[in-house]
C-alpha positions, 0 to 999 in steps of 0.5 A: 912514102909520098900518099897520092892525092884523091880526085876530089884533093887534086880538084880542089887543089887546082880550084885553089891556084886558079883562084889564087890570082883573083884573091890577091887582086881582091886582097890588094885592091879591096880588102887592104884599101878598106882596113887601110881607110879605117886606121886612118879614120882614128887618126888625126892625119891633115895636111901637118902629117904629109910632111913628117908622120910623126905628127900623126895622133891616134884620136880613137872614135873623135872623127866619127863623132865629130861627123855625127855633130856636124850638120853637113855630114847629115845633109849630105847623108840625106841628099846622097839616100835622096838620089840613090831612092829616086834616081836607082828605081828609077833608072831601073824602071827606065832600063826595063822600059827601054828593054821590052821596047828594043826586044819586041818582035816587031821593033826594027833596027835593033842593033841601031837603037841598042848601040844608040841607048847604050852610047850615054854609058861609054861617055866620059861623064863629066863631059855628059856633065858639062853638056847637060849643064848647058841643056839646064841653063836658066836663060840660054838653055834648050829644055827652059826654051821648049818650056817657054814655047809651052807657056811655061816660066822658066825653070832654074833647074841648078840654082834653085835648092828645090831643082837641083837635084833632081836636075842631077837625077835626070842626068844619072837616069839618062847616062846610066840606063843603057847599061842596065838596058843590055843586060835586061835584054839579056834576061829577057832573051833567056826567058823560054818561049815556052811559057809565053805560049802557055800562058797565052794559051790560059787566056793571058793578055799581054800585061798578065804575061808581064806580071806573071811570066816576064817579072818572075823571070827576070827576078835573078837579073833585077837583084844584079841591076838593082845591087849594081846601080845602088852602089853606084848611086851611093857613090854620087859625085861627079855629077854635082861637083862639075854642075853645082859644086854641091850647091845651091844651099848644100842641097846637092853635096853627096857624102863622097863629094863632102870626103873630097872636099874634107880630104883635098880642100881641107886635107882633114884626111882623118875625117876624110876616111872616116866618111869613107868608112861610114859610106862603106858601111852604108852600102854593104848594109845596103847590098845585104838588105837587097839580098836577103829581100830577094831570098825571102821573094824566091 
């Protein structure tokens, strides 16, 4: 005799073929790339092994402690914790600036200046890349033409080691904050009128009502914009290698633009998946990090 399922066995079963679909893409696109990378980064697979996987060794840790001897590997280790630490908070800062400024009562054409601020994001980055590179030119470009009209030498912002990246972080900051911006003003719409008029009401002022109403708030919508943009950061590499190919003197060569260059220059693929799996690593630690800073503050 067929037993007839309860309500709570029915739910839970129609919950499971609805979300069944996005477990598959998760396992296909995700999980099984990430488990993928790890067997390759035991191995010894380059270019030999393209053409008969027969010639593929299994080569256990050696990969990764070759990374951890290779000064490269630390360099770009250091040059891609600089970009996320500098150029994450503050595209965040620039993103929250942009924000309260569009959402303000009196500020007009709204609409005009959210499609303005948002239009950086939409576009293609390597051609954003190819026109800010112009922009830094150490002779013909706008920004060392306008410091030259305020007496200013010259600046060569992509062949000086001390310049180039944050000349990279400039760029980041001003693709990337319109996105953030959006989904600031959705926090900030969210927020009820209710507690502005009461704080107003205790006598607050307009930057008390920022620190005690308004950042309080939008501490859910910081969390999602603060994980997102670190993730993103960390995985830094269209911008140097179109602009300086990771140079001067290394000093802007990212972790995932040094995988490239050991994976499809050199075709050490190993080595290649194993940065991979270290970048991996670094930013899911970095996610939890975040996370768990954000239930101790709640």
């Amino acid at each position: 005799m067929r037993r007839e399922l309860t309500v709570e066995q029915q739910r839970a079963r129609a919950a499971w073929v609805f979300i069944a679909p996005s477990l598959v893409l998760v396992g296909l696109f995700f999980i099984l790339p990430v488990v993928a990378s790890f067997l390759l980064s035991v191995t010894d697979f380059d270019l030999y092994s393209l053409a008969h996987l027969s010639n593929v060794r299994v080569v256990g840790a050696h990969n990764y402690v070759a990374l951890a001897n290779n000064p490269e590997f630390w360099s770009a280790m250091v040059n891609t914790f600089y970009f996320a630490l500098v150029g994450g908070p503050l595209t965040v800062g620039v993103s929250l600036g942009a924000a309260l400024l569009v959402n303000a009562k009196a500020a007009r054409c709204k609409g005009l200046f959210r499609t303005a601020y948002f239009v950086p994001f939409v576009t293609t980055l390597v051609a954003v890349a190819i026109v800010w590179k112009y922009l830094y030119h150490p002779t013909y470009g706008p920004l060392n033409y306008a410091l030259g009209a305020l007496g200013i030498r010259p600046i060569d912002w992509l062949g000086d080691p001390r310049w180039a990246m944050p000349a990279i972080i400039g760029l980041a900051v001003w693709k990337n904050f319109g996105y953030n911006m959006l989904i600031f003003i959705a926090g900030l719409q969210s927020v009820p009128e209710e507690l502005y008029e009461a704080a107003r009401i205790d006598g607050a002022g307009a930057v008390r009502q920022f620190r005690s109403v308004t950042l309080p708030s939008l501490a859910p919508t910081f969390l999602f914009v603060g994980v997102v943009t670190m993730i993103g950061y960390f995985q830094l590499f269209a911008e140097p290698y179109v602009m300086t190919q990771g140079g001067p003197l290394k000093s802007t060569t990212s972790l995932v633009l040094f995988m490239y260059t050991e994976g499809f220059r050199w075709w050490r693929l190993g080595n290649a998946a194993a940065i991979a799996f270290v970048l991996f690593i670094i930013i899911l630690a970095w996610t939890i990090l975040q996370l768990r800073l954000e239930r101790r503050r709640a």
